[in-house]
C-alpha positions as CSV (number, residue, x, y, z in Angstrom):
1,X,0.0,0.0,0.0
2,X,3.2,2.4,0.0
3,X,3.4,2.3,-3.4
4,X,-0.2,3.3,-4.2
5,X,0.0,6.2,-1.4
6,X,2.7,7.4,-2.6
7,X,1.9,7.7,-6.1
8,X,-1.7,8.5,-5.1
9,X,0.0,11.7,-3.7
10,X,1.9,12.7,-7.1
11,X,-1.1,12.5,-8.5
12,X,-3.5,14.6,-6.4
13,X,-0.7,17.5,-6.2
14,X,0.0,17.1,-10.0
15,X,-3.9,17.5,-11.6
16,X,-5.4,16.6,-13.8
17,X,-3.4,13.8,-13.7
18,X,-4.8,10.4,-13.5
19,X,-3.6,6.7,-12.3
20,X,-4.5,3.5,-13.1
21,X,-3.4,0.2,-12.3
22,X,-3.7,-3.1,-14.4
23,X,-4.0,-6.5,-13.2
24,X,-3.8,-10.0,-15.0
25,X,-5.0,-11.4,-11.7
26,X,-8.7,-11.6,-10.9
27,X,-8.8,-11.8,-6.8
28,X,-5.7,-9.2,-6.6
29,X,-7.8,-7.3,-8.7
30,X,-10.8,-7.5,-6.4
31,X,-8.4,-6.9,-3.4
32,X,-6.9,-3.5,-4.9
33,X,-10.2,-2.3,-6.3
34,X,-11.6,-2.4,-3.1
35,X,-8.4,-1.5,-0.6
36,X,-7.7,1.2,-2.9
37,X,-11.7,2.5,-2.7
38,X,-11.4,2.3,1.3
39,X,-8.6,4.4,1.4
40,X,-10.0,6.9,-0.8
41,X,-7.0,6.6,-3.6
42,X,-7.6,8.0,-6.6
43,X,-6.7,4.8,-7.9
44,X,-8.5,3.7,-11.6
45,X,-8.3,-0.3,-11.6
46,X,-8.7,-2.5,-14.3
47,X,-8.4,-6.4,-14.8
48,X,-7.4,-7.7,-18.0
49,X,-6.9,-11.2,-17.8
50,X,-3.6,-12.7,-19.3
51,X,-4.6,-14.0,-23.2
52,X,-4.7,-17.7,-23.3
53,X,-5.5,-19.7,-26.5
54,X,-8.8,-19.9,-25.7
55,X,-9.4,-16.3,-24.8
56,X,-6.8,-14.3,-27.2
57,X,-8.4,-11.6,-29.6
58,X,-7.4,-11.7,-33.5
């Protein structure tokens, strides 16, 4: 959580900057989304799932 609050700060002094952060993982995901919401970081959080045959786009 250093790392998010610290670049959480850089961010809020630096506007209209924004900050997201991308995870392959789905229950990480879940975690940050909702540590990061608790905390009030203005934290953007998206999941994007590692491309496997079965899921890859052309």
């Amino acid at each position: 959580m250093d790392q998010a609050t610290e670049q959480s700060d850089v961010v809020v002094a630096n506007q209209p900057t924004s900050l997201y952060w991308y995870f392959m993982q789905k229950n990480f995901y879940a975690w940050a989304t909702a540590e990061f919401g608790g905390k009030g970081l203005p934290i953007t959080t998206e999941y994007l799932p590692m491309p496997t045959p079965g899921n890859r786009q052309p």
